[in-house]
C-alpha positions, -999 to +999 in steps of 0.1 A: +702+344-727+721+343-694+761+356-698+787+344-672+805+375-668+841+378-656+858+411-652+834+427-679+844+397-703+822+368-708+835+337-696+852+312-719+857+274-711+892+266-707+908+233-710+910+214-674+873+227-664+855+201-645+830+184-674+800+191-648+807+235-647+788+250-675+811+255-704+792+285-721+772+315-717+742+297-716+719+276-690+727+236-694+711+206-691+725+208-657+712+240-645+681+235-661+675+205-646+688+220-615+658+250-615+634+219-626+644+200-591+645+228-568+610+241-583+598+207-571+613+203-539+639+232-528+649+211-495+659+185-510+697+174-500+728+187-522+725+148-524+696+141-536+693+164-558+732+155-575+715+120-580+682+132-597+702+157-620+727+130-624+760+150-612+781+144-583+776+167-551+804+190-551+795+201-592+761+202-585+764+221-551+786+249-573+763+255-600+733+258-573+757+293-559+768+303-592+730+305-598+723+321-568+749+346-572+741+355-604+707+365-593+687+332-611+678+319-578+667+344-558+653+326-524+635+297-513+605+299-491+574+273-476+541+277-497+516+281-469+480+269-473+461+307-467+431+290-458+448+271-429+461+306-416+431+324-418+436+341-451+398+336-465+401+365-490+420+367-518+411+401-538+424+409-572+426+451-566+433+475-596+444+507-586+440+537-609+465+567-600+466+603-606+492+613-633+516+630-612+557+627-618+578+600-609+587+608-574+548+608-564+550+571-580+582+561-565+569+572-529+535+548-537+552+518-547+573+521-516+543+523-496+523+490-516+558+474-512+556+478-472+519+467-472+523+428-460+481+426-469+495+433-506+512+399-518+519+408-552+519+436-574+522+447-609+521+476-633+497+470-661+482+478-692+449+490-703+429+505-678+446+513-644+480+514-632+486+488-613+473+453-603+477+440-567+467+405-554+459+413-516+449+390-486+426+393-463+410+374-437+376+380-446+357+402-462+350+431-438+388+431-432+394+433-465+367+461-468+380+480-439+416+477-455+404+493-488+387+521-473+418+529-448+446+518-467+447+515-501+422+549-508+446+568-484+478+562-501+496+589-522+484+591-556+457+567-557+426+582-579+406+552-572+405+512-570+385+481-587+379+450-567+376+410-584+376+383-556+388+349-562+359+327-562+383+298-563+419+284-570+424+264-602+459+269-601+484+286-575+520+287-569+529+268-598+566+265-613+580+287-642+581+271-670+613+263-685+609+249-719+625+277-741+654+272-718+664+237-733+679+234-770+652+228-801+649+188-809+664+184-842 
């Protein structure tokens, strides 16, 4: 659960607070519904989105910083068709690493982290290390970047390659179910 901390105490709801300001140490209806709206449309207007969530525009417009600030939020960005761009590839890549110590690990994330080809990337169980969703514009780009790149980075014993085949489902919201209070 989310905490509002204030000087290393968490918050508590004193009497006066505006009925719209989370009272607790928990997500709302308010802020749920707030993640919910922006997830859908994040340029919407302070506005409209104080009328869908059912709030006025300065409340609403405070909770949407507080959630910023406290790191729920983290950015807003345009979802970008890849095909439109040029993007044709889309390869699933697991990398298998040498066990070394953590610096040698440290200094290859760093390096998949500056790779803009390398969209997303995660550590992983079973076999491998890690698992990195990498664009590329076709396939011999994508090729030539596995041989040049991603063999020649620190620590990298060897790499697996799955390509997309198709898109059932991409860029899709977070789900935010278990945030809302159980029916009773």
């Amino acid at each position: 659960m989310l905490k509002t901390q204030v000087s290393g105490k968490t918050s508590v709801p004193s009497a006066g607070v505006d009925a719209a300001e989370p009272a607790g140490s928990v997500l709302d209806r308010y802020d749920i519904a707030i993640l919910r709206e922006l997830q859908r449309d994040a340029r919407q207007s302070n506005a409209d989105l104080a009328q869908r969530i059912g709030l006025s525009p300065a409340p609403t417009w405070r909770r949407v910083r507080r959630l910023e600030q406290q790191g729920v939020i983290t950015g807003y960005r345009a979802e970008i068709d890849r095909r439109r761009i040029g993007l044709g590839v889309l390869a699933f890549v697991r990398v298998e690493t040498e066990r070394s110590g953590g610096d040698a690990m440290r200094e290859l994330e760093a390096r998949v982290r500056a790779l803009p080809e390398v969209i997303a990337c995660h550590y992983i169980s079973g076999a491998g290390t890690f698992e990195l969703q990498v664009m590329a514009t076709d396939l011999d780009a994508y090729a030539r970047f596995s041989v040049e790149t991603l063999l020649n980075l620190p620590n990298v014993k060897d790499i697996d390659t799955s390509f997309s085949l198709g898109e059932v489902k991409s860029g899709a919201a977070l789900p935010l179910a278990h945030l809302e209070p159980a029916v009773r």
